[in-house]
N, C-alpha and C positions, 0 to 999 in steps of 0.2 A: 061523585065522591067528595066529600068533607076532607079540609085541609087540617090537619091537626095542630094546635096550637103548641107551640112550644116558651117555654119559658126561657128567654135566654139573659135574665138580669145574674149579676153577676156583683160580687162584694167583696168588698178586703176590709180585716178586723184587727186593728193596729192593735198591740199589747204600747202602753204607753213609756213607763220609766224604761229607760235605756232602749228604746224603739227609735219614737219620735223626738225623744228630748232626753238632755244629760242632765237627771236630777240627782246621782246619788251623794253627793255634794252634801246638796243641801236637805237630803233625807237625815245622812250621819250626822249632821251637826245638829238637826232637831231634835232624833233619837237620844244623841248625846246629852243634850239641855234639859229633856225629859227626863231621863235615869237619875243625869243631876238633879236634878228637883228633888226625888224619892232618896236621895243619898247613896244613889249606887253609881258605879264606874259600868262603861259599854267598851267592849274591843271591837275593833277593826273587823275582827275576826267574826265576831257574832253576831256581826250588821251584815255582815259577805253574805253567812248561811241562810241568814234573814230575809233580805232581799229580795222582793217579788211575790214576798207569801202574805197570809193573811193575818191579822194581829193575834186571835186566839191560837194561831197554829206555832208562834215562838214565845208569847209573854210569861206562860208559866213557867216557861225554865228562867226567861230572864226577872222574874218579880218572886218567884216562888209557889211551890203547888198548891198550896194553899190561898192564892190571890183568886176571890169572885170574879163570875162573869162581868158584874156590874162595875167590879172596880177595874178592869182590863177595859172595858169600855171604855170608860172615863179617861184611862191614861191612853189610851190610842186618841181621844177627843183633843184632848193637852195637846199631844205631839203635833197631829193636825193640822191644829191652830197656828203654830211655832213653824211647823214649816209651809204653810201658805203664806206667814207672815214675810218669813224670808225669802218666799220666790219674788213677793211682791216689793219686795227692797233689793235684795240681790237682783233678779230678772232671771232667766233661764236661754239656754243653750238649746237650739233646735240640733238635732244630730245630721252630718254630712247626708244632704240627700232628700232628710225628710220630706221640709216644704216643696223640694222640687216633684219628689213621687205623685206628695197626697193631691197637688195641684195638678198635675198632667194626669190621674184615674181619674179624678172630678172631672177632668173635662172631659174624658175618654167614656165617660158614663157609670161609671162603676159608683155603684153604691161604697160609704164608707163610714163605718162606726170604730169608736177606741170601747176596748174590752176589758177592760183592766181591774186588778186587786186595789188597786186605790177606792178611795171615798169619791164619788162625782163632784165633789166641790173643788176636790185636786185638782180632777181632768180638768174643769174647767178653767180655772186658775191657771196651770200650765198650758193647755190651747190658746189663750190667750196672751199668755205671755209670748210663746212661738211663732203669733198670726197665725193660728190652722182655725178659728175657731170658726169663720165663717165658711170652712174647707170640710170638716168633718164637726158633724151636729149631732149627731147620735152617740150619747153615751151609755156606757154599761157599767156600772161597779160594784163593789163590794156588797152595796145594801141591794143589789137587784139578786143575790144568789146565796144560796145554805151553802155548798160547796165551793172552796176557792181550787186554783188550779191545782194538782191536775186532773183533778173533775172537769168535766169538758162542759158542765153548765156557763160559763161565761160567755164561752164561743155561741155555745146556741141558742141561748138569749139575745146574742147581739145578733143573730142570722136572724131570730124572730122579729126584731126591732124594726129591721132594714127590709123588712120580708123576702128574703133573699134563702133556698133551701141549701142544708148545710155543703152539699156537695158542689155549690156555685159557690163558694168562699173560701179566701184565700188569707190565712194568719199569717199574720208577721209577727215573730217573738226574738229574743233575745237572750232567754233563759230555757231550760232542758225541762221542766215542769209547763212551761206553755206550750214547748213543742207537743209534749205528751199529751196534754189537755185536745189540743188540735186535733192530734190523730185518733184521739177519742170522741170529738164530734165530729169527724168523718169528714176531716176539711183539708185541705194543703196547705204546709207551709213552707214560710220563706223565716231562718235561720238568721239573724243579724248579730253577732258578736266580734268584738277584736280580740279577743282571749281563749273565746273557747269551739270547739267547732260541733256543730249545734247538730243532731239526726236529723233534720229536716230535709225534705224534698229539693229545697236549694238550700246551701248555706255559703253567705260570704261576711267578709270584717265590717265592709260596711254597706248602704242602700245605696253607695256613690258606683259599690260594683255591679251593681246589676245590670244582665243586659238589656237592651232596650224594653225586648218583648216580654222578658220574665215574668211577669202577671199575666201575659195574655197566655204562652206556652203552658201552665200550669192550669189552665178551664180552658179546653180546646171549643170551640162551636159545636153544639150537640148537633149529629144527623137527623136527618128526616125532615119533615114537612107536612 
């Protein structure tokens, strides 16, 4: 009798701004710089709703319905610009926890990719800034998907990436449109907010609270042999 192979690799798929790093900082103030530019004011308020989504899914209300694909392009490029500019002068904030998690699954064996609405020049830029960059190598963003969250295409792009099937992967989001993304590509997740408390499988304020095992309890070792 043939032993049957089993696949026991296993991945976690970091959502980036307010996961692993505190960028919303220095998104608002590029947002802002950008609007400036075009002669318009941004609130507080309409960077909150904004946040985490994709540029075509808020720019027509903030430029107008009449602003082209090409030109919404362009001014997502702008903004981009402006704010890698300023993580790379400012620096960036890894969040309570981060480096210590992404470094103890790495060495735990766990595959690990970032998933994110951003541009990959961001991720990159802010792995870097944080030190994860030689921790987590696999990125996924925006130009790798038609649909941004909560289409669960990102998640399962980055399952594809890491070859890892979606039911061995475990999201970490921070926002209620990645949680939903997640449980639309059939993945578990872990909840990270200090503000809100998230549907997720786990959710706490920060990745300082998790317990030890928490990654491991949420993909138990498949049976058989």
């Amino acid at each position: 009798m043939h032993k049957r192979t089993i696949d026991r690799s296993r991945a976690v798929l970091w959502d980036m701004d307010g996961t692993l790093a505190d960028s919303g900082e220095q998104h608002w103030e590029a947002w802002r710089e950008a609007m400036a530019a075009t002669g318009r004011t941004l609130t507080r308020e309409q960077f909150t709703a904004a946040f985490g989504q994709r540029n075509e899914s808020f720019l027509r209300e903030w430029l107008g319905r009449e602003v082209t694909a090409e030109a919404i392009a362009r001014f997502g490029d702008d903004k981009e610009a402006v704010y890698r500019r300023r993580i790379a002068t400012d620096g960036l904030r890894a969040l309570p926890g981060a480096v210590t998690w992404a470094t103890r699954l790495r060495d735990a064996g766990w595959r690990q990719a970032v998933a994110s609405s951003a541009p990959r020049a961001n991720v990159e830029v802010m792995l870097r800034a944080i030190g994860l960059d030689a921790v987590i190598t696999v990125i996924v963003g925006a130009e790798n998907v038609v649909h941004g969250k909560p289409a669960p295409d990102v998640f399962l792009a980055a399952a594809r990436a890491v070859n890892v099937p979606p039911d061995r992967c475990v999201v970490v989001e921070d926002a209620a449109v990645g949680v939903e993304a997640a449980r639309r590509a059939g993945m578990r997740c872990i909840g990270v907010s200090a503000t809100t408390r998230l549907s997720a499988d786990v959710a706490v304020g920060s990745l300082e609270e998790l317990a030890p095992g928490a990654f491991d309890s949420l993909l138990p070792q498949p049976a058989g042999v």
